[in-house]
C-alpha positions in Angstrom: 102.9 -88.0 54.1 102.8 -89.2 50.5 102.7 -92.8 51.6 99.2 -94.1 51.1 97.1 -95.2 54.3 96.1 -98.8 55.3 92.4 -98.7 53.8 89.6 -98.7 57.1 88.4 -102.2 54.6 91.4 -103.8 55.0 92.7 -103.1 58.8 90.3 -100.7 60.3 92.5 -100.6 63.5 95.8 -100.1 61.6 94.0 -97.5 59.4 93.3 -95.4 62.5 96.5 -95.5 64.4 98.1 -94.4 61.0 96.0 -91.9 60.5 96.4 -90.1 64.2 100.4 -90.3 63.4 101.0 -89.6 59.9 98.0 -86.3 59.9 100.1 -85.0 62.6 97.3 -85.1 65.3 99.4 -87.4 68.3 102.6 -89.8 68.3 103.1 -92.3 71.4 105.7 -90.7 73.7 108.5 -92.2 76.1 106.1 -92.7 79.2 104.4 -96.2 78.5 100.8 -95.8 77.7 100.6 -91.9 77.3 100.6 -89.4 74.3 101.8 -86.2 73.1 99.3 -84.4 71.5 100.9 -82.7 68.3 100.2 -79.0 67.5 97.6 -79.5 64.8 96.1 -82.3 67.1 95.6 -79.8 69.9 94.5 -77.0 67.8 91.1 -79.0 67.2 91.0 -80.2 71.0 91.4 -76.4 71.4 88.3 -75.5 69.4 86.5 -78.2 70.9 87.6 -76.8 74.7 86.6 -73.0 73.3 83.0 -74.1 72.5 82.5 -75.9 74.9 83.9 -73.5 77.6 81.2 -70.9 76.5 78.4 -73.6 76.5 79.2 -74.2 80.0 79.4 -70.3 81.1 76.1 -70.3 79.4 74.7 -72.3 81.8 75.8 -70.9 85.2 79.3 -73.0 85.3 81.9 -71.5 86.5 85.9 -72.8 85.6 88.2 -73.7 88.8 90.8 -75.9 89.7 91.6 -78.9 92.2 94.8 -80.5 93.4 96.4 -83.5 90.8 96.7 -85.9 93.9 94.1 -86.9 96.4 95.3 -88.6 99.7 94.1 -92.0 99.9 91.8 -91.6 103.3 89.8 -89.0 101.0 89.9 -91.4 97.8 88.2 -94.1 99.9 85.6 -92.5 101.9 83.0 -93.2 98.8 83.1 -97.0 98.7 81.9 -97.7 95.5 83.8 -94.7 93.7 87.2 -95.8 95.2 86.1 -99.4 94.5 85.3 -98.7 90.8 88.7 -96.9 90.3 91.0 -99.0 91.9 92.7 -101.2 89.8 93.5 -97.8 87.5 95.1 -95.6 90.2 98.8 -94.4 90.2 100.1 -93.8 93.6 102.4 -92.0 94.8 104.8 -92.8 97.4 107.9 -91.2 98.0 108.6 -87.6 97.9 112.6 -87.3 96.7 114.9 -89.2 95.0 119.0 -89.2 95.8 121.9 -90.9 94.4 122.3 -94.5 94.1 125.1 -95.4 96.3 125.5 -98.9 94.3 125.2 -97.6 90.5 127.1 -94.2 90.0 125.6 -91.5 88.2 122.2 -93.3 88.4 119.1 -92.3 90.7 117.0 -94.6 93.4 114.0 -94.0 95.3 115.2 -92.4 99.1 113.8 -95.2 101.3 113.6 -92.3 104.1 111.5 -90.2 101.8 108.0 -92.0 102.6 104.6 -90.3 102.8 103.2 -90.4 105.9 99.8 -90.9 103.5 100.2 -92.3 100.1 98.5 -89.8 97.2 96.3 -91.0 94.2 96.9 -89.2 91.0 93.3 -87.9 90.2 91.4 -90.8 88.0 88.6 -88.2 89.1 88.3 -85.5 91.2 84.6 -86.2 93.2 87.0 -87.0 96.3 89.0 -83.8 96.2 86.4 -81.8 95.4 84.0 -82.3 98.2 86.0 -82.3 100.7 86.9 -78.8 99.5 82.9 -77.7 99.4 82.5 -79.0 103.2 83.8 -75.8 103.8 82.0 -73.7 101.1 78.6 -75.0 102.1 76.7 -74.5 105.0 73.6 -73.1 103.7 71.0 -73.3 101.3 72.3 -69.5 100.4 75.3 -71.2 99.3 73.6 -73.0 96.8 74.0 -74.2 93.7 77.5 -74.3 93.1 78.3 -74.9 89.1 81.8 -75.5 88.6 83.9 -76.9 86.1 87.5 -77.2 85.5 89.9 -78.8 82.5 92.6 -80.9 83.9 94.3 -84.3 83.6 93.9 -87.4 84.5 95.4 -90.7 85.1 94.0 -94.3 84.9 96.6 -97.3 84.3 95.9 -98.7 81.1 97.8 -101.9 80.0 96.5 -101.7 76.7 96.2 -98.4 74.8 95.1 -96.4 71.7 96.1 -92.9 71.1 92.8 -90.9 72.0 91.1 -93.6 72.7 92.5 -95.1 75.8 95.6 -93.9 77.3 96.8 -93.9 80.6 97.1 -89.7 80.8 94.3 -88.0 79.3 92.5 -84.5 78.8 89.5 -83.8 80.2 87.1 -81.4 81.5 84.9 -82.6 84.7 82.2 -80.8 85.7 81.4 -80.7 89.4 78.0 -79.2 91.0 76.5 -79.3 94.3 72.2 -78.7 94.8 69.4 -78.2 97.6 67.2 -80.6 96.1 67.0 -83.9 94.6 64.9 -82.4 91.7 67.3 -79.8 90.9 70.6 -81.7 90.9 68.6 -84.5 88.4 67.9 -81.1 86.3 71.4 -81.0 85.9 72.7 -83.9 84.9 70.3 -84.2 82.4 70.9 -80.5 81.4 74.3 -81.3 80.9 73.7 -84.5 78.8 71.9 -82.2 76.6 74.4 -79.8 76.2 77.3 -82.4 75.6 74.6 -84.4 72.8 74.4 -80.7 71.2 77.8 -79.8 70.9 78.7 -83.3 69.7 75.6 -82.9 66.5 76.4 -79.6 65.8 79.8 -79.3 66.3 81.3 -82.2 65.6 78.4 -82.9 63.1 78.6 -86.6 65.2 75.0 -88.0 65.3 74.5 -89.0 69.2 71.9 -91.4 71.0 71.0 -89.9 74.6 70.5 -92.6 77.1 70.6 -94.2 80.4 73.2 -96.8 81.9 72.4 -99.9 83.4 73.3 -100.3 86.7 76.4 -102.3 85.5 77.6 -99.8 83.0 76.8 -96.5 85.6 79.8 -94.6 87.3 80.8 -96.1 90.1 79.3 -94.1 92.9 76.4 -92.5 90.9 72.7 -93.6 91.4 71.9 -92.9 87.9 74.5 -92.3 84.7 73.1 -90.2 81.8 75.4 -90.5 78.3 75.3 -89.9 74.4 76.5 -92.7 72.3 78.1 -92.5 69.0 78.6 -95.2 66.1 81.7 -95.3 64.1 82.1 -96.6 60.9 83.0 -100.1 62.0 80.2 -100.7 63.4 81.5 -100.2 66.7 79.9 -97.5 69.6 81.8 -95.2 71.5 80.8 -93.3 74.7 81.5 -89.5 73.6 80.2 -88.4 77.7 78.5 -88.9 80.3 76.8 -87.2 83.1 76.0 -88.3 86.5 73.3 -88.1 89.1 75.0 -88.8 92.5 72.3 -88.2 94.8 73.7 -87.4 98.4 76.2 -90.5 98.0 79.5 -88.1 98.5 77.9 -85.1 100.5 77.4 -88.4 103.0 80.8 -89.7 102.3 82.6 -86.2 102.8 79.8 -85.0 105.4 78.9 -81.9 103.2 75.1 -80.5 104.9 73.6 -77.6 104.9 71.0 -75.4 106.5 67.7 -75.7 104.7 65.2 -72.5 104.5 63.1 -74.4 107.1 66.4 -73.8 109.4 66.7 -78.3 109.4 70.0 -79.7 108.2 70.2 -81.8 104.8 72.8 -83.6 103.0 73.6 -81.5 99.9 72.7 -83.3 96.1 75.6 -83.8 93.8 76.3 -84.3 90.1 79.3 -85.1 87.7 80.1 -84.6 84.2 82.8 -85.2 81.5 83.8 -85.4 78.0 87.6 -86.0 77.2 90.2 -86.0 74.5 88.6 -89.5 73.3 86.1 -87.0 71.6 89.1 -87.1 68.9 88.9 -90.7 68.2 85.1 -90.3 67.6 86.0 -87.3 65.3 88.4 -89.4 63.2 86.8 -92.9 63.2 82.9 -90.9 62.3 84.2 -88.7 59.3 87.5 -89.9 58.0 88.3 -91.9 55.0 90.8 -94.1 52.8 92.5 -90.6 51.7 92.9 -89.0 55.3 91.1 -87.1 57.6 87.9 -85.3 57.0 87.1 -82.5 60.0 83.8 -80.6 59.9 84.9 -77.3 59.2 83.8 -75.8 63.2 86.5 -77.9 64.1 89.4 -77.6 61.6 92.3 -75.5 62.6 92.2 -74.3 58.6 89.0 -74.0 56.9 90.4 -72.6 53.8 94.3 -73.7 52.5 95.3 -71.7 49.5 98.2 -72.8 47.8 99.4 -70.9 44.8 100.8 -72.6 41.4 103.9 -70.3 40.0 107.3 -70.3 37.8 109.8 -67.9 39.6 109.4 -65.3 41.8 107.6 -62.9 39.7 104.7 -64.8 39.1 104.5 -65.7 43.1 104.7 -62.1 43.7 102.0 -61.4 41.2 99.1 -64.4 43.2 100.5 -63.3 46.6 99.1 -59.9 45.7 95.8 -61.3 45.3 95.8 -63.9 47.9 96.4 -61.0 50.0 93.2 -59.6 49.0 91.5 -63.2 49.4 92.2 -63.3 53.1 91.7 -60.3 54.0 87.8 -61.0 52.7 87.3 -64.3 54.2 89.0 -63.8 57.2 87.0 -60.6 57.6 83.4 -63.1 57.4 85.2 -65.5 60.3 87.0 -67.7 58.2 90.3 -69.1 58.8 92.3 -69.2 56.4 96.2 -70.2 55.7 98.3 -69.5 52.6 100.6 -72.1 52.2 103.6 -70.4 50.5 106.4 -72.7 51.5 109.1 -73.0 48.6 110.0 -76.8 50.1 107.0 -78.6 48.5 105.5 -79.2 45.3 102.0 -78.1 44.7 101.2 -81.9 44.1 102.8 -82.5 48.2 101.0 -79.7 49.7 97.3 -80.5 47.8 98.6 -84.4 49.4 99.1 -83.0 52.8 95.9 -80.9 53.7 93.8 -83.7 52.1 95.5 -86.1 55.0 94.6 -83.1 57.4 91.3 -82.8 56.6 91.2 -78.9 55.7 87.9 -78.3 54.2 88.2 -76.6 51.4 91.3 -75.9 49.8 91.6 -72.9 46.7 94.4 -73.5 43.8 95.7 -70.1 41.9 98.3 -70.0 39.0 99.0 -67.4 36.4 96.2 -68.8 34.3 93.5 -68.3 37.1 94.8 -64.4 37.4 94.5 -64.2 33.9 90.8 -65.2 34.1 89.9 -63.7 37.4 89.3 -67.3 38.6 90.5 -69.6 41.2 90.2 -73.4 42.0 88.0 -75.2 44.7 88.1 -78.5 45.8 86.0 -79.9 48.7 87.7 -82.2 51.0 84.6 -84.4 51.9 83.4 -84.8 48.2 86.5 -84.7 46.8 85.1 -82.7 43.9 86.9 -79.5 42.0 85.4 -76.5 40.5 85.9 -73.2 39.1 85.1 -70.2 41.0 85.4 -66.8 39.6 87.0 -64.3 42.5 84.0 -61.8 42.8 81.8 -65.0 43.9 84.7 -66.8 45.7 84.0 -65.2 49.5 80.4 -65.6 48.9 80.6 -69.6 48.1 83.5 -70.4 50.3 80.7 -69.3 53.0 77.8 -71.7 51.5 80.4 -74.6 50.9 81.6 -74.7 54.6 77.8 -74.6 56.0 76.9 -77.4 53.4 80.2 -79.4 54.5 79.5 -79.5 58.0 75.6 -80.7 57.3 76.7 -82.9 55.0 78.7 -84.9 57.2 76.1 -85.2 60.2 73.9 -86.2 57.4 76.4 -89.2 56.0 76.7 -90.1 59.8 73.3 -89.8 60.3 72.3 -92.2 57.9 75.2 -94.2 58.1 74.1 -94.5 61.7 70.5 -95.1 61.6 71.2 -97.9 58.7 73.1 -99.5 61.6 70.4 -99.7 64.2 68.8 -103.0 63.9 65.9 -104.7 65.7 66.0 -108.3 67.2 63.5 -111.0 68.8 65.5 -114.1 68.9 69.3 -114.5 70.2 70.3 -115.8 67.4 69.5 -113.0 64.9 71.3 -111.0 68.3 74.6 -112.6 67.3 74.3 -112.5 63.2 73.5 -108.9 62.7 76.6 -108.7 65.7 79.0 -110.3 63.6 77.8 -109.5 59.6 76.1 -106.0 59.9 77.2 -104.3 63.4 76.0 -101.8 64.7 73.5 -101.0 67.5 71.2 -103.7 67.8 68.1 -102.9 69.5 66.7 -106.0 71.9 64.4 -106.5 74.8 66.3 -107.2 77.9 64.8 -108.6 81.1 66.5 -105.8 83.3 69.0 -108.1 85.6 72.4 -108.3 85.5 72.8 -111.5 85.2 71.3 -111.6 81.7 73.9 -108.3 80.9 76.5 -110.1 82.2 75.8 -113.4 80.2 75.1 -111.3 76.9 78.8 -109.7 77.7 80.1 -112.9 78.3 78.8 -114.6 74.9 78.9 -111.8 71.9 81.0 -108.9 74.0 78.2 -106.6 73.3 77.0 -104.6 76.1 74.2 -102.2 76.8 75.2 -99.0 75.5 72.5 -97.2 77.0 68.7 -97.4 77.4 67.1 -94.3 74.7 65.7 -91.3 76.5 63.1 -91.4 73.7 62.6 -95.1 74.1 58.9 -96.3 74.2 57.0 -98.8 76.2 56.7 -101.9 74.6 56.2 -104.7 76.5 58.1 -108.0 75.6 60.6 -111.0 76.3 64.1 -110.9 76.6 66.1 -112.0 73.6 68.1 -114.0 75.7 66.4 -115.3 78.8 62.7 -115.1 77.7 61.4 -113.1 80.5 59.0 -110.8 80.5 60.8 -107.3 79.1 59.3 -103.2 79.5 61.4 -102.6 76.1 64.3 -102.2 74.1 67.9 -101.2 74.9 70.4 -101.1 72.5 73.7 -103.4 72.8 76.6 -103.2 70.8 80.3 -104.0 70.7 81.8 -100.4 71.7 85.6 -98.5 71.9 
């Protein structure tokens, strides 16, 4: 851990994939394009999962669970869903293996132990999942259904990036079913709300909420609501997304029910998801040349304390009080570890939690029980100071409030800094490859002029702004007549 970290200057790419392995979060594992997740990696995914669990319940959702593998006649009967997902699906297509009768001691498929039906492994569960409510819906009194569940999910990736694109991946996926049009379009954008305030004041991540073109929307959604986040390459990143499927799988799946008026109607549908790619946006928003930084909602240890000693009197003596230190910050909600271990130098440790990103960390020696005093130092500042004990609880409380709106801040401006507006194509493609960014340009609304955009720069539409205003204009690349500005950028 002492070994210093490719700066995000000089390799931004090979200063993240360090980062994820040497700060203990993930490591590549034996399976080709899929991760293990390390203990102090899932300990923030588990704080993410806890908060957002309860902002679900909040809301009505309830948590459930659907079968891993969906048998392909279900998988298909969306077209445009299956169609979309395709070329990522793992299939399954035997059921046992035996002995190889050619190579001792080794294993082969049993050629007699085909599937009548071959089985996706879930790349998403809409399929699964309404074929299920076609038997828990058949009237309006049955109605809405809000449920969620946390689960995995496979899409074959050939080239992949721990938390940002592997092949297996964490997820929740929300799931609901309505009597009306209005009501399941309340949802989805409900849900893009709730996902955009989690992200700001959780993960202190500054989000954009938005629209997809029809070229960017999930396949077998009419309309795809998400929140997009810029890292500090310049890059964006889709931190979720939330989906207005109109009656497209109740048809599919033949899910109707009775209406008051005693008629029969095709139920309304939405989807929603965030996943563990949420940790790449953590890492690439906040991090630096020293390590990670985490906000401290998210940090498995808001406070480290490591104590500074000769023998094992003196360690006796600052245990005593760290003792006491605990108990008071823990007792305020504060997590807090005492790092005691006799293996490390103080110099290692202070190393270590700075590449971990714990927020604040206190220093005590003889000296500091001496003086009644401790030492603080800030992970995101860096900074060092001199608390006395009596005011240590009290300003271990402010500091971690002021760290976590200090970094949504520094995204924040960061972030807005990076949103530049364009007229011509060619001032599209400088501020694409000198300042990066989101660059905000008319567009004529066709695909064809998405596609060509794409084709040239490789920046696409990251969304179209909730908040964006009329403005008529032409299109920065084929001159037609625009109704305003989307915002492109190169994205993750």
């Amino acid at each position: 851990m002492s070994k210093k970290l490719t700066s995000r200057a000089e390799d931004y790419s090979k200063w993240y994939n360090e980062l994820v392995v040497k700060a203990d979060l993930a490591e590549n594992s034996a399976v080709r394009g899929c991760m293990v997740i390390k203990p102090y990696g899932y300990a923030i995914w588990e704080k993410m999962q806890a908060e957002l669990d309860r902002m679900f319940k909040e809301t009505g959702h309830q948590n459930a669970y659907f079968p891993l593998f969906v048998p392909k006649s279900l998988f298909e009967a969306e077209e445009k869903n299956a169609e979309g997902f395709a070329k990522e699906c793992a299939v399954v297509t035997h059921y046992r293996l035996q002995n190889d009768p050619e190579n001792p001691g080794k294993l082969r498929v049993d050629p007699e132990a085909k599937l009548e039906e071959e089985l996706v492994v879930r790349p998403t569960s809409e399929a699964i999942i309404w074929n299920t409510y076609r038997n828990w819906i058949q009237s309006y009194r049955d109605l809405p259904i809000l449920v969620n569940q946390w689960a995995n999910v496979v899409r074959w990736e050939m080239r992949t990036r721990l938390f940002l694109r592997t092949a297996e991946f964490l997820w929740q996926e929300g799931h609901t079913a309505h009597a009306t049009k209005d009501e399941a379009m309340k949802e989805a954008k409900l849900m893009n709300s709730v996902y955009a305030t989690f992200v700001e004041n959780f993960m202190s991540i500054p989000v954009i909420q938005g629209v997809k073109t029809e070229n960017e929307r999930f396949a077998g959604a009419e309309e795809t609501f998400c929140i997009e986040a810029l890292m500090q390459d310049g890059k964006a990143l889709q931190a979720g997304t939330s989906h207005f499927l109109g009656q497209n799988f109740a048809k599919a799946f033949d899910v109707k029910f009775a209406t008051k008026e005693g008629k029969q109607d095709y139920v309304w549908a939405t989807s929603w998801g965030v996943s563990t790619r949420l940790m790449g946006a953590l890492i690439m928003t906040h991090s630096d040349d020293n390590g990670l930084v985490l906000p401290p909602s998210l940090a498995p240890n808001q406070v480290v304390i490591v104590p500074i000693y000769k023998g094992e009197e003196q360690l006796n003596a600052i245990t005593e009080v760290v003792n006491s230190i605990i108990k008071d910050l823990r007792g305020s909600g504060v997590s807090v570890k005492y790092d005691d271990r006799d293996t490390l130098r103080p110099g290692a440790k202070f190393a270590q939690h700075e590449l971990q990103g714990v927020p604040l960390r206190i220093a005590i020696g003889p000296k500091d029980l001496e003086n009644g005093t401790v030492e603080l130092a800030r992970r995101d500042t860096l900074t060092k100071e001199i608390i006395a004990l009596g005011d240590l609880k009290e300003k271990v409380e402010v500091l971690l409030t002021e760290i976590q709106e200090s970094l949504f801040n520094k995204a924040l401006l960061y972030r807005d800094e990076h949103i530049t507006k364009v007229d011509t194509f060619e001032d599209f493609i400088t501020v694409l490859e000198t300042k990066t960014g989101f660059v905000s340009a008319h567009w004529d609304g066709t695909n064809e002029t998405e596609d060509k955009i794409k084709e040239l720069t490789k920046a696409t539409i990251r969304c179209i702004p909730l908040e964006m205003s009329a403005e008529e204009g032409v299109c920065v690349y084929s001159g037609k007549p625009s109704k305003g500005r989307v915002l492109f950028a190169k994205a993750y």
